[in-house]
C-alpha positions in Angstrom: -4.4 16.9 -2.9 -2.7 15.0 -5.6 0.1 12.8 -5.0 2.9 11.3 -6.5 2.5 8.0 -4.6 4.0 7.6 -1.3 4.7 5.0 1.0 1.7 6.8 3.5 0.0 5.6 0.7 1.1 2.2 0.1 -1.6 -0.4 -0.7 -0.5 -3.8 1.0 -0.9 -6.5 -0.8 0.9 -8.6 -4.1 0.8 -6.4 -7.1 -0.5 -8.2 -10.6 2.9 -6.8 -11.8 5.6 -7.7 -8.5 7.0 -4.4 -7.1 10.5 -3.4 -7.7 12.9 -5.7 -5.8 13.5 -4.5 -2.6 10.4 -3.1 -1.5 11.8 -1.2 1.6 13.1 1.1 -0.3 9.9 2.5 -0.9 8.8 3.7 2.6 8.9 7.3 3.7 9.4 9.2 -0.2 10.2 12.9 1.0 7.6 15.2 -0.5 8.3 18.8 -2.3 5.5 21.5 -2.4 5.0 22.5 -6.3 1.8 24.5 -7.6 0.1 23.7 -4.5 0.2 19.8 -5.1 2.3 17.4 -3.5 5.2 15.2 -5.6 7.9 12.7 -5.0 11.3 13.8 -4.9 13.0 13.1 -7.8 15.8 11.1 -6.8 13.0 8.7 -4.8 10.6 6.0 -5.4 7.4 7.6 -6.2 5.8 5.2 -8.0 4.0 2.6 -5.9 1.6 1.3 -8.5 4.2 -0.1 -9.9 2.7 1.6 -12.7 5.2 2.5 -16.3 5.3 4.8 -17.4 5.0 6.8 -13.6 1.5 8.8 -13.6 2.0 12.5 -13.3 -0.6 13.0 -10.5 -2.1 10.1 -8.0 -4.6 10.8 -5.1 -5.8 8.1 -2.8 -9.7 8.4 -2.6 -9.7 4.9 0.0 -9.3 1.6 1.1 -10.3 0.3 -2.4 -12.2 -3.2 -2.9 -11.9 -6.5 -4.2 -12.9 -7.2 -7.9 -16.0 -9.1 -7.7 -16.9 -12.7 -9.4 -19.2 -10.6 -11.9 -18.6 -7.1 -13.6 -20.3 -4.7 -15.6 -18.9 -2.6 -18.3 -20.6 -0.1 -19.6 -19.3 1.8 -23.5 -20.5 4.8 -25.2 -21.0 4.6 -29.0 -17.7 5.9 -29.8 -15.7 4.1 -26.8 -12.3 2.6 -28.1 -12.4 -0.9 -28.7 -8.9 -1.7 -28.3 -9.5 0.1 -24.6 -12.5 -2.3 -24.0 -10.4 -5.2 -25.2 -7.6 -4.6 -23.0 -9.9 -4.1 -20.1 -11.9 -7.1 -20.5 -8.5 -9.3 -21.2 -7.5 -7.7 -17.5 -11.0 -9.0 -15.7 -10.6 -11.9 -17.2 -7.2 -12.7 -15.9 -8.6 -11.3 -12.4 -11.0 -14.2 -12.7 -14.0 -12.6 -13.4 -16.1 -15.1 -13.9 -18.7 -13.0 -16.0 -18.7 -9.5 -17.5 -22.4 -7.5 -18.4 -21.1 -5.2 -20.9 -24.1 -2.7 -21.7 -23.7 0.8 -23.7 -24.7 3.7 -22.1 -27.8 4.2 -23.9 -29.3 0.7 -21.9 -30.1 1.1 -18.4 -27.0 0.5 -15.8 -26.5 -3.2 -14.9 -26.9 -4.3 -11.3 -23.0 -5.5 -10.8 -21.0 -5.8 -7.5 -18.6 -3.4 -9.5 -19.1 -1.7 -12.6 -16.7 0.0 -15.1 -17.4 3.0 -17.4 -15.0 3.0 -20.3 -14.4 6.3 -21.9 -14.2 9.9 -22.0 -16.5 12.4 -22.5 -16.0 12.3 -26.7 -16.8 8.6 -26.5 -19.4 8.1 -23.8 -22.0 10.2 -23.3 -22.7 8.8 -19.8 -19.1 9.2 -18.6 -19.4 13.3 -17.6 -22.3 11.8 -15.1 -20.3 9.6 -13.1 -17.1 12.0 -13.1 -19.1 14.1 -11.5 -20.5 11.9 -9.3 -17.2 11.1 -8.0 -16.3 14.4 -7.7 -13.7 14.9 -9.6 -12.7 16.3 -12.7 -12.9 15.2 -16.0 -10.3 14.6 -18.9 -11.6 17.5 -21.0 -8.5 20.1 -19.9 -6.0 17.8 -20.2 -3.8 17.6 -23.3 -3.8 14.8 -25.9 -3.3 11.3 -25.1 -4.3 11.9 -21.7 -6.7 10.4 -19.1 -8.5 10.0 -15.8 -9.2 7.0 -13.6 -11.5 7.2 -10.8 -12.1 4.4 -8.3 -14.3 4.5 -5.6 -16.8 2.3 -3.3 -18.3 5.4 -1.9 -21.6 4.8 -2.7 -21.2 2.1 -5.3 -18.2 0.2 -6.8 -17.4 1.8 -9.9 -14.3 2.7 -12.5 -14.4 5.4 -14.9 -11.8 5.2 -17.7 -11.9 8.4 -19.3 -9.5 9.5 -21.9 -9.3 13.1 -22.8 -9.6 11.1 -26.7 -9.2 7.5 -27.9 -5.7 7.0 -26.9 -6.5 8.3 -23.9 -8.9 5.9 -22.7 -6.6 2.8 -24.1 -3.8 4.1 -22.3 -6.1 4.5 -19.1 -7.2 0.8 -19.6 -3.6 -0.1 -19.7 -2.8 1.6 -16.6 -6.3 -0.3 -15.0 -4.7 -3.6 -15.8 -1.2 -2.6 -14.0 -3.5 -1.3 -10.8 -4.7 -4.7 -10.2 -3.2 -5.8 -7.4 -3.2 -9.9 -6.3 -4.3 -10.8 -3.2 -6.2 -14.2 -1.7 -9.5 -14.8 -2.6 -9.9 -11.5 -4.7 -7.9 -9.8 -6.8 -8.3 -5.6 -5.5 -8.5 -2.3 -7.0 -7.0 0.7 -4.9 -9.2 3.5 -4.6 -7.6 6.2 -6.7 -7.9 9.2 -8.7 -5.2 9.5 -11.4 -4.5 12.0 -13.7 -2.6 11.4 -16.4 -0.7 12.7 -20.0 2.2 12.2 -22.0 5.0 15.4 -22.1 6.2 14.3 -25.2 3.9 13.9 -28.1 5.8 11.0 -30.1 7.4 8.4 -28.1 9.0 5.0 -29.3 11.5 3.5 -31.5 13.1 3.4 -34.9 14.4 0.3 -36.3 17.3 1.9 -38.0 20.4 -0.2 -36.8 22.9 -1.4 -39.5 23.3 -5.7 -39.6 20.6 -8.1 -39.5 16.9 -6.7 -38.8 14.6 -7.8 -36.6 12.3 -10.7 -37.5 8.6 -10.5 -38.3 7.6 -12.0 -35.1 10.0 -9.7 -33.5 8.4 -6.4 -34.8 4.5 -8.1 -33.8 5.9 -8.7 -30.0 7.7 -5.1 -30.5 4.0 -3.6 -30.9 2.6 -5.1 -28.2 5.4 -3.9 -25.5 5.1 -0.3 -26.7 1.6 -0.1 -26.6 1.9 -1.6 -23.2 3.9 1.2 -22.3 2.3 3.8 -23.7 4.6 4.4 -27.1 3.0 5.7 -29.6 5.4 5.8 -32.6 7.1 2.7 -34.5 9.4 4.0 -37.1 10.4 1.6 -39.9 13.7 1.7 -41.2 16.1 -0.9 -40.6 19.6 -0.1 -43.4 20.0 -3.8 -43.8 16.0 -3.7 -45.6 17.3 -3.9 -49.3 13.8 -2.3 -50.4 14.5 0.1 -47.7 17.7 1.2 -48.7 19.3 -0.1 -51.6 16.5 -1.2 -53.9 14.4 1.5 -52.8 13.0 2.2 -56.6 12.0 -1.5 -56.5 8.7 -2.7 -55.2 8.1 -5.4 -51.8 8.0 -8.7 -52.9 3.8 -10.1 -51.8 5.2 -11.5 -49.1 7.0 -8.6 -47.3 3.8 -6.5 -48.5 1.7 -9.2 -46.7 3.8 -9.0 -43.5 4.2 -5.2 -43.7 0.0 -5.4 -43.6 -0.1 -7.4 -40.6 2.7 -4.7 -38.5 0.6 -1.5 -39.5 -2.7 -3.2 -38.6 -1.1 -4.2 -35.3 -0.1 -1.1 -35.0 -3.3 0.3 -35.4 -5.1 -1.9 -32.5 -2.7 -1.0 -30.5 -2.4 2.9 -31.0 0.8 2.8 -32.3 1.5 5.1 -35.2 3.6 3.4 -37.9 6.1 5.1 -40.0 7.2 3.6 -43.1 10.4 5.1 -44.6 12.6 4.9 -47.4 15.7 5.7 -47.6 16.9 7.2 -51.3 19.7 9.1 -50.8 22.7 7.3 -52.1 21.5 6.7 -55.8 18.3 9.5 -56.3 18.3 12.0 -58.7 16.6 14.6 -56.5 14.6 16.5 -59.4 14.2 13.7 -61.8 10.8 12.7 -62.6 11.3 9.1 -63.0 12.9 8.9 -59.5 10.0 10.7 -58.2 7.4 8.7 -60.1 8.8 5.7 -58.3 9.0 7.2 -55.2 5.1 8.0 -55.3 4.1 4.2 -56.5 6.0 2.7 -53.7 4.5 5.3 -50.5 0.8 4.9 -52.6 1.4 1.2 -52.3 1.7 0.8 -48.4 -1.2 3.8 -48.2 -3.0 1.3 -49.4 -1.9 -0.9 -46.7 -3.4 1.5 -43.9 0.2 3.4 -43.8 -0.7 7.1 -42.6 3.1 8.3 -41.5 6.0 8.8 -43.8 9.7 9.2 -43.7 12.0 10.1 -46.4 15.5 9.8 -44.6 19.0 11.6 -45.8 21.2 10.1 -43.4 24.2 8.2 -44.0 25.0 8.8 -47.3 27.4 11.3 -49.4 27.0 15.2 -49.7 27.8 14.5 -53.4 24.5 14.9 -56.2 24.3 11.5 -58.5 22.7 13.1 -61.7 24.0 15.8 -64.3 20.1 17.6 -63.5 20.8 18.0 -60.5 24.2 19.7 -60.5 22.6 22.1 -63.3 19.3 22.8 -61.4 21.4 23.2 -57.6 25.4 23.7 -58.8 25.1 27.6 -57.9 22.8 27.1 -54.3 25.4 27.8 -51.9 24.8 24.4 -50.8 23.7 22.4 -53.6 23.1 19.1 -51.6 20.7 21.2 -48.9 18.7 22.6 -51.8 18.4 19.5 -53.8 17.2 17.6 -50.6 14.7 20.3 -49.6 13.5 20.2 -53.5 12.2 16.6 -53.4 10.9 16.6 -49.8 9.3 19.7 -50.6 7.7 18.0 -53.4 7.1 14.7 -52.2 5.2 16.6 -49.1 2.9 18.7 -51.7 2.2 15.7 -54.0 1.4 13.3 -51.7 1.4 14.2 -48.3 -1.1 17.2 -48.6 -3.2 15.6 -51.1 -3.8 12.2 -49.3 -6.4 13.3 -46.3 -5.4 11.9 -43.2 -1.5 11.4 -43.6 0.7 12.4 -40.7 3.2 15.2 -41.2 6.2 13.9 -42.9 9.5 13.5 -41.4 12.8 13.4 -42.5 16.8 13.1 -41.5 19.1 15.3 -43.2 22.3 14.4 -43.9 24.1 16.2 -41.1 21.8 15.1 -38.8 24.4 14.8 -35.4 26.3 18.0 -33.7 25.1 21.5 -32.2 26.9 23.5 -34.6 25.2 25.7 -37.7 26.5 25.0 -40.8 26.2 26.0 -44.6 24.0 23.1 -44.9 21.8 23.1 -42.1 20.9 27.1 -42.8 20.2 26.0 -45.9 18.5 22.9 -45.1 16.3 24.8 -42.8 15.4 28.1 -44.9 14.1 25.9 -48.0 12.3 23.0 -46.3 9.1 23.5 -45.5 7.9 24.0 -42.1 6.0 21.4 -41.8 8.4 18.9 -41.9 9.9 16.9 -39.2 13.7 17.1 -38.9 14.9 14.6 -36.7 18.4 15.2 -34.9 20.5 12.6 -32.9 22.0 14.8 -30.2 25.2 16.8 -30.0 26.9 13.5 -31.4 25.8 10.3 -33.4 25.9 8.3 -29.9 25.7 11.3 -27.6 26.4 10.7 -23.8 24.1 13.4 -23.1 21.3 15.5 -24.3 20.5 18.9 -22.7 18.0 21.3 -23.4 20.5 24.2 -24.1 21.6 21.8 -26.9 18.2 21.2 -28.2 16.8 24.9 -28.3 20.1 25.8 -30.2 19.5 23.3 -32.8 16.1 24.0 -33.2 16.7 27.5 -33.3 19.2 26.0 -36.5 17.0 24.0 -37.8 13.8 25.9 -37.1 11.7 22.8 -37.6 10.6 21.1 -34.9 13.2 18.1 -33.8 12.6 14.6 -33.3 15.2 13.4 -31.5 16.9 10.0 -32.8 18.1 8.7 -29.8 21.2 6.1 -30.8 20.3 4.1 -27.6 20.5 1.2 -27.2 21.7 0.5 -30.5 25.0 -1.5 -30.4 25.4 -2.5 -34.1 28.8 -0.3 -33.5 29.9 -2.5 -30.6 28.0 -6.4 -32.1 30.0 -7.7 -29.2 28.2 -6.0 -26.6 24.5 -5.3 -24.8 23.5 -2.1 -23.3 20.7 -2.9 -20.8 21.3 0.0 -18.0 18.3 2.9 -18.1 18.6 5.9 -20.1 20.5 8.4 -18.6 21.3 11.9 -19.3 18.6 13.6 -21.3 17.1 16.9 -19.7 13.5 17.5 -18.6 13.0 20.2 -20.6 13.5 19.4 -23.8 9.9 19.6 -25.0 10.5 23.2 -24.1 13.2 23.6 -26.1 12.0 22.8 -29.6 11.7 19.1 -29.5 8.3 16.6 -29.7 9.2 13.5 -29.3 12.2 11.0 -28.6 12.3 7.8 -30.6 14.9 4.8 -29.7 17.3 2.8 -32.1 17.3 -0.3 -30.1 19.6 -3.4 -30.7 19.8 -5.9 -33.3 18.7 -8.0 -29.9 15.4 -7.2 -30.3 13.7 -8.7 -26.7 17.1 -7.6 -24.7 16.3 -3.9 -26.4 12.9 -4.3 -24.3 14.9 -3.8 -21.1 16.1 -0.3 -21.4 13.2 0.5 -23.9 11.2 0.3 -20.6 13.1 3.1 -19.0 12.7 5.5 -22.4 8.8 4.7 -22.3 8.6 5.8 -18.3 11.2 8.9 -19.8 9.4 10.7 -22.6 5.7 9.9 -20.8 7.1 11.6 -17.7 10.5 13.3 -17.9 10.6 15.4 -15.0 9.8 12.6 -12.5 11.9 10.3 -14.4 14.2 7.9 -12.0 16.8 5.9 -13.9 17.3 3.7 -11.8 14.4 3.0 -9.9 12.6 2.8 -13.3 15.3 0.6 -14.1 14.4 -1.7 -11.5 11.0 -1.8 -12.6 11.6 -2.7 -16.0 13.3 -5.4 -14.5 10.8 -7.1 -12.4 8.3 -6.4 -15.3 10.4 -8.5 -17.9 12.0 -10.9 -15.3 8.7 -11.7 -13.3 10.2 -15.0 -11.3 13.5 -14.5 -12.5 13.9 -10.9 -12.1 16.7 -11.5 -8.9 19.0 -13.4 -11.9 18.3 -11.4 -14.7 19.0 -7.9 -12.5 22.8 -10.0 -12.0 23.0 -10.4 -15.5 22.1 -6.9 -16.5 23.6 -5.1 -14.1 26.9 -6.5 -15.8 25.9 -5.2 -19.3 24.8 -1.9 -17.4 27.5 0.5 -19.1 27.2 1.8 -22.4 28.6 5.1 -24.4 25.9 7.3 -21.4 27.9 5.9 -18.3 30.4 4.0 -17.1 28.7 2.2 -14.4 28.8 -0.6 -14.5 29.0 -4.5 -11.9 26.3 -2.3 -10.0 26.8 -5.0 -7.0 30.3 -6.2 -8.0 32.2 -3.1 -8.1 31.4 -1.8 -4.6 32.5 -5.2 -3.3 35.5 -4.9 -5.3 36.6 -1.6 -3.9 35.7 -2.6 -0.5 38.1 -5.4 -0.9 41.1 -3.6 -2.0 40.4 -1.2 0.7 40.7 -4.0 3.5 42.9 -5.9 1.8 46.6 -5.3 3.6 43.9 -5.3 7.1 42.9 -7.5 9.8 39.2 -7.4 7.9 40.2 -8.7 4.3 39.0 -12.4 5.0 35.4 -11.2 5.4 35.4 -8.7 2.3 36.9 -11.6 0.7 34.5 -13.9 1.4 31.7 -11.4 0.7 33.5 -10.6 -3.1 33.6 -14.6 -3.7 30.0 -15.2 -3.3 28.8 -12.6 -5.5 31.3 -14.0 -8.1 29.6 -17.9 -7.2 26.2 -15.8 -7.8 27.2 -15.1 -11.3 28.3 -18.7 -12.1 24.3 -19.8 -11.1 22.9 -17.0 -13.3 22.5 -19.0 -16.5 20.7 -22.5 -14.7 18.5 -20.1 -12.8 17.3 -17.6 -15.8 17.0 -21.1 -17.9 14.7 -22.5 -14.9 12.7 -19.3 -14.5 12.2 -17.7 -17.5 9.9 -19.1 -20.5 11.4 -16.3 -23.1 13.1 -18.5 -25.0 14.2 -15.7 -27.6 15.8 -13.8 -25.0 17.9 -16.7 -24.2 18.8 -17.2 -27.1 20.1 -13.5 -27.7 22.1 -13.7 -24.4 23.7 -17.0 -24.4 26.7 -16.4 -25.5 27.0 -13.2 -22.6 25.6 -16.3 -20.0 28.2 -18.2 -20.7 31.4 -15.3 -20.4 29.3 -14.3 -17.2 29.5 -17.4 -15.6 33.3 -18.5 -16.4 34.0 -14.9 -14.8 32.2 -16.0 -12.1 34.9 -19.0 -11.8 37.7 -16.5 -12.7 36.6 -14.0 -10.3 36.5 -16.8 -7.4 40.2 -17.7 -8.7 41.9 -14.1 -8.4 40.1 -13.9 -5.2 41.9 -16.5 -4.1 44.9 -16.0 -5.2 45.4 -13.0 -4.0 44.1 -14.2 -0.4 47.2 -16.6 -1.2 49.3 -14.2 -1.5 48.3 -12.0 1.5 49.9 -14.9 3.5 53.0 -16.1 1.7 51.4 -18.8 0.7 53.7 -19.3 -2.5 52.7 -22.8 -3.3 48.5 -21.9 -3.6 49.0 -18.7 -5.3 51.3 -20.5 -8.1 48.4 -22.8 -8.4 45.7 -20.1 -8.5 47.8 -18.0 -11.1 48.3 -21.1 -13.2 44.5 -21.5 -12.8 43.8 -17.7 -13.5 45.9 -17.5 -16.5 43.5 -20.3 -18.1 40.3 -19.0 -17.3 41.4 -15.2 -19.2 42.3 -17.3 -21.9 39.0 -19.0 -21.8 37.5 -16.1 -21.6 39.4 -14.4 -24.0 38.0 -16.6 -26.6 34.4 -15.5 -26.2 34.2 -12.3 -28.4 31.1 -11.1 -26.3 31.8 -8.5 -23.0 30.5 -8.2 -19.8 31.3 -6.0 -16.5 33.6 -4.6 -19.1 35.3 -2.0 -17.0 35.0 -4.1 -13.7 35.5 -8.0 -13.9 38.5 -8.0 -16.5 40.5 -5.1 -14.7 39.9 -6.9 -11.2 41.8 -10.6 -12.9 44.5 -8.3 -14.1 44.7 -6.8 -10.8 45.0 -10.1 -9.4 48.0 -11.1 -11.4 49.5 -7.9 -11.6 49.2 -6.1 -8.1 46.9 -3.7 -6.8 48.3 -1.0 -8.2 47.5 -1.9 -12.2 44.7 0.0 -13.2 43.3 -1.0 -16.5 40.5 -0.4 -19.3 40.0 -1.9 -22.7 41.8 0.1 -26.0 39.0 1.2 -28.3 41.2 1.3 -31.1 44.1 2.9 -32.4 44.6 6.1 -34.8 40.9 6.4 -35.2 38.4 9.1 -34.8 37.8 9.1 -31.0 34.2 8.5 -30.5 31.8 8.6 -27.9 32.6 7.1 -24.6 36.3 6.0 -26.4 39.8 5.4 -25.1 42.0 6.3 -28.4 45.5 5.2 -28.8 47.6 7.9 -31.4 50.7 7.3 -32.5 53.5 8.9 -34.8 52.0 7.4 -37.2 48.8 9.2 -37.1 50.1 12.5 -38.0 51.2 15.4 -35.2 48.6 15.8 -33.4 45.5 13.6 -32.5 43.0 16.4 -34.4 40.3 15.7 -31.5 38.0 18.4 -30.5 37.6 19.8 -26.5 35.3 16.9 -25.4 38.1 15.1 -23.8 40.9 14.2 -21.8 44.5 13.1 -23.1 47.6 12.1 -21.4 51.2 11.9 -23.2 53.5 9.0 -22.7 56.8 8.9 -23.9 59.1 6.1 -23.3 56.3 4.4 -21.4 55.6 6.8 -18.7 53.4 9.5 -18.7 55.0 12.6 -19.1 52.1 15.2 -19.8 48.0 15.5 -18.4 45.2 17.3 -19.6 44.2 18.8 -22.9 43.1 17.8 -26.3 44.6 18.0 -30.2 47.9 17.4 -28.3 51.1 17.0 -30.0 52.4 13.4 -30.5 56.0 12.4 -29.5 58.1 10.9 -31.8 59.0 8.1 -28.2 55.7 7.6 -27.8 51.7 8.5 -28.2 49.1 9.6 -26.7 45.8 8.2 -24.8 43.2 10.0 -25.3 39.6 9.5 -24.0 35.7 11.1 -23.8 32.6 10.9 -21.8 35.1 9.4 -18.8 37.2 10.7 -15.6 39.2 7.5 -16.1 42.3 8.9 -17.6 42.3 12.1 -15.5 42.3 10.2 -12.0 43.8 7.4 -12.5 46.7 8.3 -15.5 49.0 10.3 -12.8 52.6 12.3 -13.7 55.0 9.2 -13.5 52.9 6.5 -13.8 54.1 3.7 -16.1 51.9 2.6 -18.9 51.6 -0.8 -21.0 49.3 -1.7 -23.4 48.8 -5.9 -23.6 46.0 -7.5 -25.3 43.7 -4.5 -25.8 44.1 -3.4 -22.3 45.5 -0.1 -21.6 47.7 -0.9 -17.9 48.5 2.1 -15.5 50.8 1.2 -12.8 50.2 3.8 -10.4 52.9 4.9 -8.1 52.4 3.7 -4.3 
């Protein structure tokens, strides 16, 4: 019977990879029946590997064995060398002493253990020992996927068998995360695991606006994804001038040299590597001499090894930029739609379909976010040709969620197949600000629904992007036995290692982004706890309890400096270090204060407040946020009273975006124009007057607050409640 892995199963020991902190949360995962095999819960820890991304089906076959001084490995003439590499690089750092790699045409080495590396299409041999082991091979499993049998049965022996090349790398990088550390000998479990990807591509696009990444980030970039069984790399960062801007003009050598070195990266690692241009705001869609240029540039990184293409619409004005174009498409009854479809059209006859081995070309249109038909999109999707890739970013350009009802009804627009462009974590929107909690809110099902893959805009912070990137890898491998935040846990022991206790502090302050509003994961329940004990006999001990966790954040930055060697991560967070540890001083302050307070003592809490007062100016010169809904609004709280609720203004007579609280005021017109994805309150004279609703009227005394993707307004902005806005913080005195 095939398992999710439970604690009944759990394989004692020190994992080559440490387990997710905490690991008595593990024990006794409740079980559900499904198709006759057994799996994990959903909303448990099923994954006791410590595996990412989690393996769709686990069996325990034994007690398992250690990994002997000397090993043999045994390849078919067609095995994967990248597989082979990765599994030797694994033995090695298992100290094996010695590894007798023979192919499966020489006779079988006499080896304590021995490893068979490939599937069926790869190693003749492999069927043999499958069926030695009694179980089944990779052969009706879907691309990309694999089996691992271990066993000591008879004799020691590994079969890595991928269902194609991929396959049986991705089977050798789930060998190297089953090594488990133990004295004397490292062990391997005895296990069958069966394993595939549900989504076909999975991975990320560098298309953020401000400064790309660096060379050496995009190299380290390959190696985590393939680590993690990504397969896609899209390249497309705005800020590329030959990407964007001078997209006619050629790459300079050295860009062409470096652009060399990613794809062949790529390549050893099964990564597929996109490269896209992005033409839209100058091209003359039907013009030959645009085209001509077009072709040279895509010919000149074929000839680098590129064999996936983007030509990306996105961004850029519905107006056309040449007096052919308006002739050929002025009548279309939407000439932009028609021109696009024109050129990708041709570019994917000309060069896609004549160029043996390139991948099937994808492309952005220009209204590329939203789950509404329009002139453009029918047109878009009636003249492109099927064959294309349209990728979509959700029902908004930063969506808080992503459902498969959503997804069929845009594909059923579109009538391509979707990628999806997934705008997390990308915080080029928000430079002040990292987004480091798990992927949340995207349904199982959306390979169902007309969608084949999900790739990631990450963050100008290229090794802090690694963080949640985790959780999207475990996502799109496995959706419907995805666990946020379990998976989230993992990522952080996996990137952490020795420091994984101070760097879950620091991101779990940097946890809420424009999916959720959690955020402080230990903070806030301390927080709350305080306020509810604090007019009680009990609020010295929840006082106590809230001051040491703010003293913990004050010792993050010494102890992720001590612990970590990433020195580029550091550097990307040092600035957030330093605001996390002065509202670890600030925090310790209000606490005080207000314990000052509890007990008249009018002298202290001057002192405090005096003391308070400095470290939010402090504090208010560091541009960069953490515990953005939490830490602030508690230090307000302290000088204010309990009863002042508060949340930072996302601006003022804007377009109210995802996740956004919106002040509108007369000046922005009569109403606030925002759509049904919302909440608003009224607040005339400075007390709220009106609740619910959206587009509402704007008095001429006052404006209105209006907010998305948040239940903050509608449970905390009550009838009568008095409102302030002071330094970009909205303040709700609430009635006692």
């Amino acid at each position: 019977m095939l398992t999710k892995y439970s604690s009944k199963n759990v394989f004692f020991g020190m994992f080559k990879k440490p387990l997710v902190l905490c690991l008595a949360l593990l024990l006794f995962i409740p079980l559900v029946m499904k198709d006759n095999r057994v799996y994990a819960k959903e909303d448990e820890h099923e994954n006791d590997l410590d595996i990412n991304p989690a393996p769709q089906e686990v069996e325990k076959l034994g007690k398992g064995f250690p990994l002997t001084p000397v090993v043999g490995v045994i390849t078919g003439e067609n095995t994967d060398e990248a597989a082979v590499r990765e599994v030797e690089q694994a033995l090695k750092e298992a100290d094996v002493k010695r590894i007798v790699r023979k192919t499966a045409e020489e006779s079988e080495p006499n080896t304590p253990v021995t490893i068979w590396i490939g599937g069926p299409t790869e190693n003749q041999e492999s069927p043999r020992v499958i069926e030695e082991l009694g179980v089944d091979g990779p052969e009706q499993l879907q691309a990309e996927g694999y089996v691992i049998a271990s066993t000591n049965k008879q004799k020691k022996q590994i079969v890595l068998a991928g269902k194609d090349r991929a396959g049986t790398f991705y089977a050798a990088q789930t060998f190297e995360q089953m090594i488990q550390e133990r004295k004397g000998r490292d062990w391997i479990p005895a296990v069958e695991i069966r394993d595939w990807p549900d989504m076909s591509m999975r991975g990320s696009i560098e298309g953020f606006y401000g400064p790309p990444w660096s060379h050496e980030d995009r190299l380290s970039q390959l190696e985590f994804y393939s680590e993690n069984k990504m397969n896609a790399y899209i390249y497309a960062p705005k800020d590329d001038p030959y990407h964007r801007e001078k997209w006619r003009e050629p790459y300079p050598e050295e860009e062409l040299n470096q652009l060399r070195e990613l794809v062949d990266k790529a390549k050893a690692n099964h990564v597929e590597f996109t490269f896209s241009l992005s033409p839209g705001n100058t091209v003359c869609y039907s013009g030959d001499k645009d085209f001509d240029q077009l072709m040279s540039k895509m010919q000149t990184v074929w000839d680098l090894g590129v064999r996936s293409y983007a030509i990306f619409l996105d961004d850029i004005s519905y107006n056309l930029h040449c007096e052919q174009d308006k002739q050929k498409f002025g009548d279309d009854p939407n000439p932009t739609a028609a021109a696009q479809a024109y050129l990708l059209n041709r570019f994917n006859e000309e060069f896609i379909q004549t160029h043996e081995g390139a991948e099937r070309l994808i492309t952005v249109p220009t209204d590329y976010a939203g789950n509404d038909t329009t002139t453009y999109r029918e047109r878009f999707a009636d003249l492109v040709n099927e064959d294309i890739v349209v990728m979509w970013t959700g029902p908004a350009v930063v969506p808080e969620e992503i459902t498969a009802e959503g997804a069929k009804k845009v594909s059923e627009i579109f009538k391509h197949d979707l990628l999806i462009w997934d705008n997390y974590p990308v915080n080029d929107f928000d430079r002040n600000r990292l987004f480091l909690g798990p992927l949340v809110k995207r349904d199982a099902e959306l390979t169902e629904n007309g969608v084949i893959g999900l790739t990631a805009n990450p963050m100008n912070e290229a090794e802090a992007s690694k963080i949640p990137l985790y959780t999207i890898a475990d996502y799109t491998w496995n959706p419907y036995e995805y666990n946020p935040e379990n998976s989230w846990l993992r990522s952080i022991e996996s990137f952490g290692g020795e420091a994984a206790e101070a760097l879950k502090t620091f991101a779990e302050n940097s946890y809420s982004s424009r999916l959720t509003d959690r955020e402080s994961l230990t903070l806030t329940p301390l927080i709350d706890e305080f306020w509810k004990v604090y007019e009680t006999d009990h609020a010295e001990q929840a006082a106590e309890h809230l001051i040491a966790e703010f003293e913990n954040l004050q010792t993050v930055p010494e102890r992720l400096e001590k612990q970590m060697e990433n020195e580029k991560f550091l550097n990307e967070i040092d600035p957030y270090l330093k605001k996390l540890s002065l509202s670890g001083k600030a925090g310790v302050t209000a606490v005080k204060l207000l314990m000052a307070e509890k007990v008249d003592d009018s002298h202290a809490a001057d002192q405090y407040r005096e003391e308070l007062m400095l470290h939010i100016n402090q504090l208010n010169d560091i541009p960069q946020e953490v515990g953005k809904f939490v830490i602030k609004p508690f230090l307000i709280q302290a000088i204010y009273g309990e009863y002042i609720l508060s949340r930072p203004l996302d601006g003022i007579n804007k377009v109210r975006g995802a996740g956004e609280l919106i002040q509108y005021t007369p000046e922005h017109g009569d109403t606030t124009g925002t759509n049904i994805y919302g909440y608003e309150v009224t607040v005339e004279e400075g007390t709220i007057v009106k609740r619910g609703g959206n587009n509402s009227p704007i008095p001429d005394n006052g404006y209105v607050l209006s907010i998305h993707g948040s239940d903050w307004l509608m449970e905390n902005a009550l009838l009568g409640a008095k409102v302030q806005i002071k330094d970009g913080q909205v303040l709700i005195t609430i009635p006692k």
